[in-house]
C-alpha positions, 0 to 999 in steps of 0.5 A, a space after each residue: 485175058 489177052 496181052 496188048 501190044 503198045 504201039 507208038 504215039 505218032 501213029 495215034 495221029 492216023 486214027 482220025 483219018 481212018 476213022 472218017 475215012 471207013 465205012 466198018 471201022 475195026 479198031 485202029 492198031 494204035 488204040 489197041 494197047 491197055 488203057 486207064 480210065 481217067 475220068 467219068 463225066 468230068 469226075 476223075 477216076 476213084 479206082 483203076 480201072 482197065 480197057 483194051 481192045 482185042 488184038 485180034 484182027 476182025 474176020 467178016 462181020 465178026 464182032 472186035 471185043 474191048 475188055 477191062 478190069 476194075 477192083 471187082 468187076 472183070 468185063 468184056 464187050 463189042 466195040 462197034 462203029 462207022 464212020 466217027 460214030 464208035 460205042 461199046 454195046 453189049 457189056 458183060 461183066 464177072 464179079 467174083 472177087 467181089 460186090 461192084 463197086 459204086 465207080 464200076 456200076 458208074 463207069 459201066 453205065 456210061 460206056 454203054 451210053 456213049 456213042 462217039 470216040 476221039 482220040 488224041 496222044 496218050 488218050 481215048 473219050 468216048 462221049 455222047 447221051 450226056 456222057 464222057 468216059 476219058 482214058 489215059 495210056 496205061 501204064 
């Protein structure tokens, strides 16, 4: 898994504006840090479990990609958007350690629903379809 880079707060604030502002988004550099799920639909997280983005700058069309781990379950996914609508699509996932757990089968289904990110200091949400995943900068 690749290491990610913390960047400052302040520069969380710029997000929004790059965001509106293009029409192929990559990842803001801001965002590209490890991130803490703290929150499924309004229920607070029952396990640690990780997101990042790829550190790697995208080359033409090429896909950027967001991984994670929980307790069991290691993912990596495509992180795609324009404009203010941003989703995660075509999640794959590894079980080695052991069976998923029942808050990483949750928290799975509902980021590969969502549709729209927000990004405030300290935290990223993705929402939309009838469903919210919030993340806190980890730690």
């Amino acid at each position: 898994m690749r290491h990610f880079k913390p960047h400052t707060p302040a520069l969380l604030l710029a997000l929004t504006a790059t965001l509106a502002a293009c029409t192929s988004v990559p990842p803001p550099a801001p965002v590209r840090e490890v991130w803490m799920l703290s929150s499924v639909n309004g229920a607070p997280a029952s396990e640690p479990i990780s997101f990042g983005f790829s550190d790697a700058a995208p080359v033409d069309d090429q896909p950027v990609y967001v991984s994670g781990r929980g307790p069991c379950t290691s993912y990596l996914a495509e992180y795609q958007g324009s404009g203010m609508n941003q989703r995660v699509a075509n999640i794959a996932t590894t079980d080695s350690r052991c069976t998923p757990t029942p808050a990483e089968t949750q928290y799975l289904g509902a980021l590969s629903q969502v549709v729209r990110m927000s990004v405030k200091p300290g935290q990223i949400s993705f929402d939309g379809n009838g469903q919210q995943v919030v993340f806190r900068r980890g730690n």
